[in-house]
RODO-522745 format. One line per field, with one value per residue (C-alpha): residue number from 0; residue in three letters; chain; x, y, z. Coordinates in steps of 0.25 Angstrom, whole numbers, plus 2048, in hexadecimal, padded with zeros to 3 digits. Layout:
nr = c(NUM  ...)
rest = c(ALA  ...)
kette = c(A  ...)
east = c(X  ...)
north = c(Y  ...)
up = c(Z  ...)
//
This chain:
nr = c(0  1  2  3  4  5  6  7  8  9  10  11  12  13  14  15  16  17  18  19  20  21  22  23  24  25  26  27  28  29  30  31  32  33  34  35  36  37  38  39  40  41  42  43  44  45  46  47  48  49  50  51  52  53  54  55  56  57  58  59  60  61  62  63  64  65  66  67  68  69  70  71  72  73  74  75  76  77  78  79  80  81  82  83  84  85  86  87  88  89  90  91  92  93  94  95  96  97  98  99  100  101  102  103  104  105  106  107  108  109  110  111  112  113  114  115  116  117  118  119  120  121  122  123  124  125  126  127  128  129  130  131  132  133  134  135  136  137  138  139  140  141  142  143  144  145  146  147  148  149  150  151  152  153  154  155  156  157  158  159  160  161  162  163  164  165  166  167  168  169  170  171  172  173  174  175  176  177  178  179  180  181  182  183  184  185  186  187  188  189  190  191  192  193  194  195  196  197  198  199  200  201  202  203  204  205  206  207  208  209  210  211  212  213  214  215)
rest = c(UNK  UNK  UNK  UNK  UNK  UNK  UNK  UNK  UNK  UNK  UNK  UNK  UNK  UNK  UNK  UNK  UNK  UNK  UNK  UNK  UNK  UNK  UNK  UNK  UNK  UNK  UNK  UNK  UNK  UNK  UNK  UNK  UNK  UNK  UNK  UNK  UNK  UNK  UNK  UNK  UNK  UNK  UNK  UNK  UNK  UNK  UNK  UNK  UNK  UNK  UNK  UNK  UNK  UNK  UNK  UNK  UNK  UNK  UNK  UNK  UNK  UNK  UNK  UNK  UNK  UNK  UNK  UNK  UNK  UNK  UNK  UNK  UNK  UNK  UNK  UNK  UNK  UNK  UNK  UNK  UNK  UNK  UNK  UNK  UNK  UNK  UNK  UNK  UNK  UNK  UNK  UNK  UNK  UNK  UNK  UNK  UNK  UNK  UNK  UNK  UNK  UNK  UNK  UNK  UNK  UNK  UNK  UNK  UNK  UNK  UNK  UNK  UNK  UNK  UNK  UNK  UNK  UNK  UNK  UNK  UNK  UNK  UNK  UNK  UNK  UNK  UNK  UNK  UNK  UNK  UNK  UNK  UNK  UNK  UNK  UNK  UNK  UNK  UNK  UNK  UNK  UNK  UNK  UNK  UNK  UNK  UNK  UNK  UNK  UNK  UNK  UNK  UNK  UNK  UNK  UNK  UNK  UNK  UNK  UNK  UNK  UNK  UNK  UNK  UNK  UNK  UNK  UNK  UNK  UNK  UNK  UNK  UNK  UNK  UNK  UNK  UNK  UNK  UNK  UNK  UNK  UNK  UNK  UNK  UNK  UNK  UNK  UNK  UNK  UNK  UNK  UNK  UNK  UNK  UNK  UNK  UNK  UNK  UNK  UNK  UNK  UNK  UNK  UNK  UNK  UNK  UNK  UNK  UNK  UNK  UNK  UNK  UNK  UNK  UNK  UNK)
kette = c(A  A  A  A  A  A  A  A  A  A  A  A  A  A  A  A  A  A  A  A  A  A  A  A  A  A  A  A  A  A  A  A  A  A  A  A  A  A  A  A  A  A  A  A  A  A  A  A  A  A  A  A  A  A  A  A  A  A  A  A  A  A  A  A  A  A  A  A  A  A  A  A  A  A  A  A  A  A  A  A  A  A  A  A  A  A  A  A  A  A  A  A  A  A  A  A  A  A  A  A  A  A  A  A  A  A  A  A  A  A  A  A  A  A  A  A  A  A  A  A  A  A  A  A  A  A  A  A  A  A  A  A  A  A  A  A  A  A  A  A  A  A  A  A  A  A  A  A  A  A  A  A  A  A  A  A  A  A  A  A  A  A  A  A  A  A  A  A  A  A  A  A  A  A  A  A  A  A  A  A  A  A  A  A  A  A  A  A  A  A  A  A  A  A  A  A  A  A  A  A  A  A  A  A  A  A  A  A  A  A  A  A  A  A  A  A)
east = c(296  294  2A1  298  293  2A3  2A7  29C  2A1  2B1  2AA  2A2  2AE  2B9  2B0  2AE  2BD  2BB  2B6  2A8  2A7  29F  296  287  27E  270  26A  262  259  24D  23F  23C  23E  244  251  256  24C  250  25C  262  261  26D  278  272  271  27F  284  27D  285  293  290  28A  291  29D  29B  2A3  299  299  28C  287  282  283  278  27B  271  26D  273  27E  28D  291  286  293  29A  292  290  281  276  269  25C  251  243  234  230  233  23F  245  253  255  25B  269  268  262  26E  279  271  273  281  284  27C  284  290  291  288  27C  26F  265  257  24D  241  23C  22C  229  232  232  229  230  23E  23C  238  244  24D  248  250  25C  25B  251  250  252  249  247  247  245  251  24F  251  25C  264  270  26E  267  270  27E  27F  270  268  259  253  246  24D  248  244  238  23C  22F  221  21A  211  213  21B  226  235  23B  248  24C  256  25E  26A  273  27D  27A  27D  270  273  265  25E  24F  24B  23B  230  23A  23F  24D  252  248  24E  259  257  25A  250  249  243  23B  23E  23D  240  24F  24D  247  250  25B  257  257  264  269  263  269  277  273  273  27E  288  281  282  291  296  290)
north = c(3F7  3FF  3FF  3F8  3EC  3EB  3EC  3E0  3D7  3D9  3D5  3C7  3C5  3C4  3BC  3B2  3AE  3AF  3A2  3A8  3A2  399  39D  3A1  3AB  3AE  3BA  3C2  3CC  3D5  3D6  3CB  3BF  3B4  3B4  3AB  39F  390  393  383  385  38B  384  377  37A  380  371  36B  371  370  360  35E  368  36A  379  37F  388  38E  387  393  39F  3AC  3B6  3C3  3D1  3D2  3E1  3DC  3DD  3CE  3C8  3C9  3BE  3B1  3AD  3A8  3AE  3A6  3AC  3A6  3A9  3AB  3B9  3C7  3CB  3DB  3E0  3EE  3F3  3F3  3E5  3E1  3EA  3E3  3D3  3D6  3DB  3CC  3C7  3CB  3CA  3BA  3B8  3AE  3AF  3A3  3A7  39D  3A1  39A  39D  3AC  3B3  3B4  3BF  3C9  3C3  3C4  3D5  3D7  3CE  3DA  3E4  3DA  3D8  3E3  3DE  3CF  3C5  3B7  3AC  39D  395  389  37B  37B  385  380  383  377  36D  374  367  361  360  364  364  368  375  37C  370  371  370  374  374  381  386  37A  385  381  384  38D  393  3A1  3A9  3B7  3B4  3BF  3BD  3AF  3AC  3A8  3B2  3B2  3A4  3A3  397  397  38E  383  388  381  387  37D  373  375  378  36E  361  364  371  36C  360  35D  34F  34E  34B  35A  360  35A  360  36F  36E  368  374  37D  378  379  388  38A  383  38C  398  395  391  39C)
up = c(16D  179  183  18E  186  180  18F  193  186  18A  199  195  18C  196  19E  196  198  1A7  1B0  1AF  1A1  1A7  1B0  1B2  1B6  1BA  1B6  1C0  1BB  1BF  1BF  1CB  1C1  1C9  1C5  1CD  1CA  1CB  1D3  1D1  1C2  1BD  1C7  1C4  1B2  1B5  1BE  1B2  1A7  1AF  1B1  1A3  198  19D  1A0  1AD  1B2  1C2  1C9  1D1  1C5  1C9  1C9  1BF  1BD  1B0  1B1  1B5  1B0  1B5  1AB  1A2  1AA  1A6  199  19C  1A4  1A9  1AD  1B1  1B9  1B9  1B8  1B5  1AE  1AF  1A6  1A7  19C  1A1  1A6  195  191  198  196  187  189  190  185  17A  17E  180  18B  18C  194  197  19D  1A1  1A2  1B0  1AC  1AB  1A8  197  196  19E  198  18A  18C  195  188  17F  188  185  178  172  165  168  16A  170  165  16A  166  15C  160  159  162  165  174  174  16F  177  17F  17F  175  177  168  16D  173  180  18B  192  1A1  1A8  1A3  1A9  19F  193  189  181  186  17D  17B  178  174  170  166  162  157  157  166  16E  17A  182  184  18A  18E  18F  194  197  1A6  1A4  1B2  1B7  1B4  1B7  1C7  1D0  1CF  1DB  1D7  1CB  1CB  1BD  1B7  1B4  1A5  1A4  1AE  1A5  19A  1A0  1A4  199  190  19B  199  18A  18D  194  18A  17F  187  18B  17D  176)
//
């Protein structure tokens, strides 16, 4: 083990004790993707979760770099948008770092943006590739219990939703979230106003998410 990636596991390690145990973050990246999509959604999955599961979690997520040292503060990441997607190789190198040391990192794919995600994930994780999750995952029994897996939250093109993910050692450490548009659901009512039975549902498979990532 290189001294840099010990020094970054000593890092996440002692703050994992700190108040930042529970805390958020958005992920911004390059490429001119809309990283910061459905602005409403996270607060209001994260209000969710403190009302319904008992977690503890500050309301307002930061925004992190992808290259950035401070991704080792929070023991999840949430990415989201339409478009293009860009790592450098730093910015790979030091997201698999997080990854492996404990960290966690849900992206929702907001329409548009798999393609350019799954070749930057090769940078990640060179000889790693995305598998869809079994109905039978237990990130989708952690609270509620959805035996169909993925919802479908919006329509768009008619596809199935589907969840993927990276696990390493056992640990799923990456969740994909496709053809489902979860973030969606979980903005404000007015936005997209989608029924409440169906905006129910994405939050409650959010909060599902965040228990797994938390506990694991």
């Amino acid at each position: 083990m290189g001294y840099s990636k010990l020094l970054f596991l000593l890092f996440f390690a002692a703050l994992a004790n700190t108040g930042n145990a529970q805390e958020i973050a958005i992920l911004k990246y390059k490429g001119g993707g809309d990283w910061y999509a459905n602005p409403t959604a996270l607060p209001n999955l994260i209000q969710f979760c403190n009302s319904n599961i008992g977690t503890k979690i500050k309301e307002q997520p930061e925004t992190v770099e992808i290259g950035d040292v401070t991704i080792f503060q929070y023991p999840m990441l949430h990415m989201t948008g339409h478009g293009n997607v860009l790592f450098s190789q730093e910015e790979a190198d030091n997201l698999r770092t997080y990854l492996l040391s404990g960290g966690f990192l849900h992206i929702d794919d907001n329409y548009g943006m798999e393609p350019y995600l799954r070749k930057e994930l090769t940078k990640v994780f060179p000889n790693t590739n995305l598998e869809e999750l079994g109905v039978d995952h237990p990130i989708f029994k952690e609270h509620y219990q959805f035996p169909d897996g993925l919802p479908k939250i919006h329509e768009h093109d008619g596809k199935r939703p589907q969840a993927f993910g990276i696990t390493i050692d056992g640990r799923l450490v990456l969740l994909f979230t496709y053809e489902s548009d979860l973030g969606d659901g979980w903005e404000d009512p007015s936005v997209h106003n989608d029924p409440e039975n169906v905006r129910t549902k994405a939050l409650q498979m959010g909060a599902n998410i965040i228990s797994y990532a938390f506990k694991n």
